[in-house]
C-alpha positions in Angstrom: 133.7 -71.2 -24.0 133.2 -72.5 -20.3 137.2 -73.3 -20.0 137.6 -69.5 -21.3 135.6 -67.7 -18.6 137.3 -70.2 -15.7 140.5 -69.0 -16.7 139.5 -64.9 -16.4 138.2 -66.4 -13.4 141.4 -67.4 -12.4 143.2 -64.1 -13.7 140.6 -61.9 -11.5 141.4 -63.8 -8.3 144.8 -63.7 -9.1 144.6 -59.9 -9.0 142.5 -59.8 -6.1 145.4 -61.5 -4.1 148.0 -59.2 -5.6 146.1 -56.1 -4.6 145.5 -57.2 -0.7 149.0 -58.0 -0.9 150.3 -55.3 -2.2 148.0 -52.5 -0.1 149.2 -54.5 3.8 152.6 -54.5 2.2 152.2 -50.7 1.6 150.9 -49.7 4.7 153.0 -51.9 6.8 155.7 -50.4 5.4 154.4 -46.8 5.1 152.9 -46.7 8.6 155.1 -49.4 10.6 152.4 -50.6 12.3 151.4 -54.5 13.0 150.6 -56.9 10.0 147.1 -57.3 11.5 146.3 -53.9 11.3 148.0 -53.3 7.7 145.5 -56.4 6.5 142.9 -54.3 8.2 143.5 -51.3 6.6 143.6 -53.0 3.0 140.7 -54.3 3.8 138.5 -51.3 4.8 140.2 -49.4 1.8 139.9 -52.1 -1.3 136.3 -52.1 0.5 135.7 -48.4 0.6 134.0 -48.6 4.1 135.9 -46.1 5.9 136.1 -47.3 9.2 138.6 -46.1 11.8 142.2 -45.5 10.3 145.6 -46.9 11.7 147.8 -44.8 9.5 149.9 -41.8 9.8 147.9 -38.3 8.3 151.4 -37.9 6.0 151.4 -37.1 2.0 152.2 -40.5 1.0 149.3 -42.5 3.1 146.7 -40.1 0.9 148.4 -41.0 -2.7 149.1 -44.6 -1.5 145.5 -44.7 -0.4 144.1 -42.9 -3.0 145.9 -45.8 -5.6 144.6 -49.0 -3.6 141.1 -47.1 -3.7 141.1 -46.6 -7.4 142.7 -50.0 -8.3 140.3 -51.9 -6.2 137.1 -50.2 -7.9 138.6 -50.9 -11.5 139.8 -55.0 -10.2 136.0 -55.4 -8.0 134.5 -54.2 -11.0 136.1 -56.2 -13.2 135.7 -59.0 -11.0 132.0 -58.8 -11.0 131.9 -58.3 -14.6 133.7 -61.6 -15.5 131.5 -63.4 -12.9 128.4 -62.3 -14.0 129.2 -63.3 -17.9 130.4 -66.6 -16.5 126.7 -67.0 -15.2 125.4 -65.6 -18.2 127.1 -67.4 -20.8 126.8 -71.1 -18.4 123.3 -70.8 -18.7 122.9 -69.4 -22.2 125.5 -72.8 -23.3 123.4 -74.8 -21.5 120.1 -74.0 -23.2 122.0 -74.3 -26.3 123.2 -77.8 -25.7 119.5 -78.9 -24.2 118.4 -77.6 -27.4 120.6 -79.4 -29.9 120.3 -82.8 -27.5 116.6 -82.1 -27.9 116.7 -81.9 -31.7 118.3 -85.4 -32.0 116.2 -87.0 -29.6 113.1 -86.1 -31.8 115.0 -87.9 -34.7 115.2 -91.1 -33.4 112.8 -94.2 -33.3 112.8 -97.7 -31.6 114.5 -96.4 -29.5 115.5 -97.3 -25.8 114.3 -94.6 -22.8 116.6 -95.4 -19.6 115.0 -93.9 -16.2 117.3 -93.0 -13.7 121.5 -93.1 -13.9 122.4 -94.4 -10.4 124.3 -97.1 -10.1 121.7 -99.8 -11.9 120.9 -97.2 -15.0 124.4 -96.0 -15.4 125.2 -100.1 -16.0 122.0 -100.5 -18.3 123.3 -97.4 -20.2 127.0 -98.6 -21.0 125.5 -102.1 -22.0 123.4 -100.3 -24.4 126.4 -98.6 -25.7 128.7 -101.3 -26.0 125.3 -102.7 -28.1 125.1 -99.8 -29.8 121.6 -99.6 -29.0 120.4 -95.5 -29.3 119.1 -94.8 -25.6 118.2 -91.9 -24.3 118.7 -91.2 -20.4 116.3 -89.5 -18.0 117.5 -88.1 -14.6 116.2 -85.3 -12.4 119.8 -84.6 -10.8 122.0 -82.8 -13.3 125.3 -84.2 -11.2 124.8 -87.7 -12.0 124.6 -86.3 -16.0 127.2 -83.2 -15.6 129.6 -84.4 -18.8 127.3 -85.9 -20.8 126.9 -83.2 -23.2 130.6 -83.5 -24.4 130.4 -87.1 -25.1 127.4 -86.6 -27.0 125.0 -89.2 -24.8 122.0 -88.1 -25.3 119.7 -86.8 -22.4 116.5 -85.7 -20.1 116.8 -83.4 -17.7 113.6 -83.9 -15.4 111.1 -86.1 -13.1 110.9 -89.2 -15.6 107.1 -90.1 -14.0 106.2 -86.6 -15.2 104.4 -86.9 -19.1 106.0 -84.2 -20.5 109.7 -85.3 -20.0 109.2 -88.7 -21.0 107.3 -87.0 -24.2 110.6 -84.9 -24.6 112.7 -88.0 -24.2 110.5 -89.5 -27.0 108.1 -92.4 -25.5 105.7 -92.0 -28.6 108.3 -93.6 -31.1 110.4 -95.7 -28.2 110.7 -99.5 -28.2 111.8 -100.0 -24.5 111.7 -98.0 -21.2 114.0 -99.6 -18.2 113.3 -97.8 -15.0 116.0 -98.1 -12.5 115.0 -95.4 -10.0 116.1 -96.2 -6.5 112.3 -96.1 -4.8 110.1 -98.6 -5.9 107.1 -96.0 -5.6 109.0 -93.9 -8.2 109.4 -96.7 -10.3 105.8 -97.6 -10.4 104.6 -93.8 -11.0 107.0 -94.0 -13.9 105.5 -97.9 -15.3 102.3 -96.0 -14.9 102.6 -92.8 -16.8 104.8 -94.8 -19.6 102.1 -97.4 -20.1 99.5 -94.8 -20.4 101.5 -93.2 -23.0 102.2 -96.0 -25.4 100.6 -98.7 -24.5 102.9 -101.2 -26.9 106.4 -100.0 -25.0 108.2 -102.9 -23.2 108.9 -101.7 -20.2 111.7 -103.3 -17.4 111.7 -101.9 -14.1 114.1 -102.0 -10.9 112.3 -103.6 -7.7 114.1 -103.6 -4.5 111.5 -105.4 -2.3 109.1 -108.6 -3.3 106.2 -106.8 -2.6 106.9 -104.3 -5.5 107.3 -107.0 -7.5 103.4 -107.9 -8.6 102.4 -104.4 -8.1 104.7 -102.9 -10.8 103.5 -106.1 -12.7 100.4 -105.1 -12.7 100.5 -101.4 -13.3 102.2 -102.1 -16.8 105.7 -103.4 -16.4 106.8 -106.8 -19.1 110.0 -107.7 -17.3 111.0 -106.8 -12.9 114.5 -107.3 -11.9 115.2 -107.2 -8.1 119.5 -106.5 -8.7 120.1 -107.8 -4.8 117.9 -111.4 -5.5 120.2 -111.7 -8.8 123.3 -110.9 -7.1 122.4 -113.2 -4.0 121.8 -116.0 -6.4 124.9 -115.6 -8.3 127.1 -115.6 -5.8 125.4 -118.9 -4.2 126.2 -120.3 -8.4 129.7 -119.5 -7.6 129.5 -122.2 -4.4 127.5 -124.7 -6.0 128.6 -124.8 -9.6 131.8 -122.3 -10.0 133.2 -123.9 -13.1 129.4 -123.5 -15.2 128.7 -119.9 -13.3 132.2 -118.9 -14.4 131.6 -120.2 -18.3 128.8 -118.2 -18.2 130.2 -115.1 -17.1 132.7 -115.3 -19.7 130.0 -115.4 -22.3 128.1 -112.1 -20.9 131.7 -109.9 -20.6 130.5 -106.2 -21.5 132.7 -105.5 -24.2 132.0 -105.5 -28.6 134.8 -107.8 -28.6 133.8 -110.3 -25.9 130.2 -111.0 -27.4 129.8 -114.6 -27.7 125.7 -115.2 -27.9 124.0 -113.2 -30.3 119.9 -113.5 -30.9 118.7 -113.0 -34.7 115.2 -112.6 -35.3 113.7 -114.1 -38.6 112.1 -111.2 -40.2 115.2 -109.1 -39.8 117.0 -111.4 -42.2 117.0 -110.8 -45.6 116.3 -114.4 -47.2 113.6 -114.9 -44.1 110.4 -115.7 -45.8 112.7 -118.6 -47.9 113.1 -120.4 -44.2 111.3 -122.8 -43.2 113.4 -124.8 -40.5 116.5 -124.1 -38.3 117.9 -126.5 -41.6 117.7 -124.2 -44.0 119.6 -121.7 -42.3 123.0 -123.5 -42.4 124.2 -121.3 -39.5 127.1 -123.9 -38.8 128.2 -123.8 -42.5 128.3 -120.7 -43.2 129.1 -118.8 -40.2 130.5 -121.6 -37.8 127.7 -120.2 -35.4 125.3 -123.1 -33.2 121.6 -122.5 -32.3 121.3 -123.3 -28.7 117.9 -122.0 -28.3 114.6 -120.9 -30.0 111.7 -118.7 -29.3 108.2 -119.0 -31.3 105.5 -116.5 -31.8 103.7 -117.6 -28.8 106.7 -116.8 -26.4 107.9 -120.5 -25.8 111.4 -121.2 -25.6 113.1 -124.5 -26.7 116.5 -125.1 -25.5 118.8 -127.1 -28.1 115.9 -127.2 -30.9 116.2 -130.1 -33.7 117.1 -129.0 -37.0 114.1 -129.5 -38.1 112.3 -127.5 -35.9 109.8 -125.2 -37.9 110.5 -121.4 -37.9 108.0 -118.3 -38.9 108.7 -114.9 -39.7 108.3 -114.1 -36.1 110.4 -116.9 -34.4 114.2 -116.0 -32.5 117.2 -118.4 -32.6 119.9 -117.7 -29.6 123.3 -118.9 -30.9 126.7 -119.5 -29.9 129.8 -118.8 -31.2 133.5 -117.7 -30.8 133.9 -113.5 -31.3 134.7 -113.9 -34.8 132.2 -116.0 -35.7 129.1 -113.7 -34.1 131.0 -110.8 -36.1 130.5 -113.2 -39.1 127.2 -113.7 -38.7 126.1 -110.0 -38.3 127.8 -109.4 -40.8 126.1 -111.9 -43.5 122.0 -111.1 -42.0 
């Protein structure tokens, strides 16, 4: 619908042009007089102000006249017509779309609120996707979201520390809020509100300095990632280890088919209350896929657990594997 207006948009200044054209061609060649003064003329006529007149008083000025004055108030009226549809239309397509986004977002559960689409939430939103993970993305600015409604993302227009857009972007039934604003102080106003909203969200937030760090720990955030600290110290991995740095690069490629470390938690499996010990999984058997890590109820992780190690309903395995072989095991749990 959008595309349709721009186009009559297009047809209106195209007639526009043709009519200032057409009335300085007329009276240059009606009145022989300069080019600037025929432009002037077509102006003050197609713009009905009357100001003083550079044209001969003859029979074909009037009816020449007369025809730019009657073809400009059917084109400018036309003109403003299309234009103020255009507006009309934008804004009624616009509450449409906010409405069916709206309707969605109320469907979902779990699922993952993203704060702010610069450069750090834009990147936390396309892992999500290539995850498949349902997220749904707050931002104030409606650039950094303008084309988001024909992909179908899913979206908040609004100030993401304010309650009632993160109750629109559904914080009552969400399993994760990441806050990547660019000010700290916005960031903490948003771990605040979200805390106080549900209390059992897992929130990640974006810190830019150290001092941020404790306080946005403290008002409510699980998990702070300072993105420069991360960067600095991966680029100092690349000088002391390269080869190791590079390895594990490779195994974090964004990308479905790139995915070689997948984490499987017990209760999600369907034979998990039969499993008693990284043994009785079999993981290497049947999938080809190796445990390299573990994570118990309490929140300890063991790196390269024994096969015997005891699991619980609760407990996380991190394993390895080629793509084929994650695919594998997704596919069997």
């Amino acid at each position: 619908m959008i595309q349709f207006f721009k186009n009559k948009i297009y047809v209106v200044s195209l007639l526009l042009m043709f009519l200032f054209v057409t009335a300085t061609t007329g009276y240059k060649l009606l009145s022989d007089i300069p080019w600037l003064d025929a432009f002037y003329m077509a102006v003050i006529t197609i713009a009905t102000v009357g100001f003083r007149e550079y044209v001969p008083d003859t029979a074909e000025a009037k009816i020449f006249t007369i025809f730019i004055i009657i073809s400009s108030l059917v084109i400018i009226g036309y003109s403003l017509s299309v234009v103020t549809e255009y507006i009309f239309s934008k804004n009624i397509l616009n509450q449409f779309i906010y409405k069916k986004v709206q309707q969605k977002i109320d469907k979902l559960s779990n699922h993952i609120i993203v704060c702010g689409f610069g450069r750090n939430g834009s990147q936390a939103a396309a892992k999500l996707s290539t995850y498949k993970k349902p997220y749904v993305v707050v931002e104030r600015d409606e650039q950094l979201i303008e084309g988001w409604a024909s992909e179908n993302k899913l979206f908040v227009k609004g100030d993401a520390s304010n309650d009632e857009v993160l109750l629109k972007a559904g914080i009552l039934k969400a399993s994760f809020l990441i806050t990547a604003l660019p000010s700290d102080a916005d960031n903490l106003y948003v771990v605040l509100t979200a805390r106080q909203l549900n209390p059992k969200l897992t929130i990640i937030s974006r810190a830019s300095q150290e001092s941020s760090y404790k306080k946005l720990k403290l008002a409510g955030a699980d998990n702070v990632i300072m993105p420069d600290k991360i960067g600095g110290d991966h680029m100092a991995s690349l000088v002391v280890s390269p080869d190791l740095t590079e390895f594990i690069d490779r195994l974090s490629i964004v990308g479905e088919n790139a995915v070689n470390i997948e984490e499987i938690c017990i209760k999600d499996m369907s034979s998990g209350k039969n499993i008693s010990s990284i043994r009785d999984l079999d993981l290497r058997k049947l999938t080809g896929c190796t445990v390299i890590g573990m994570k118990n109820s309490d929140g300890d992780y063991t790196i390269n657990p024994d096969p015997d190690t005891q699991l619980n309903i609760n407990s996380r395995i991190i394993v390895l594997g080629k793509t084929e072989q994650i695919k594998k095991l997704n596919e069997l749990f």
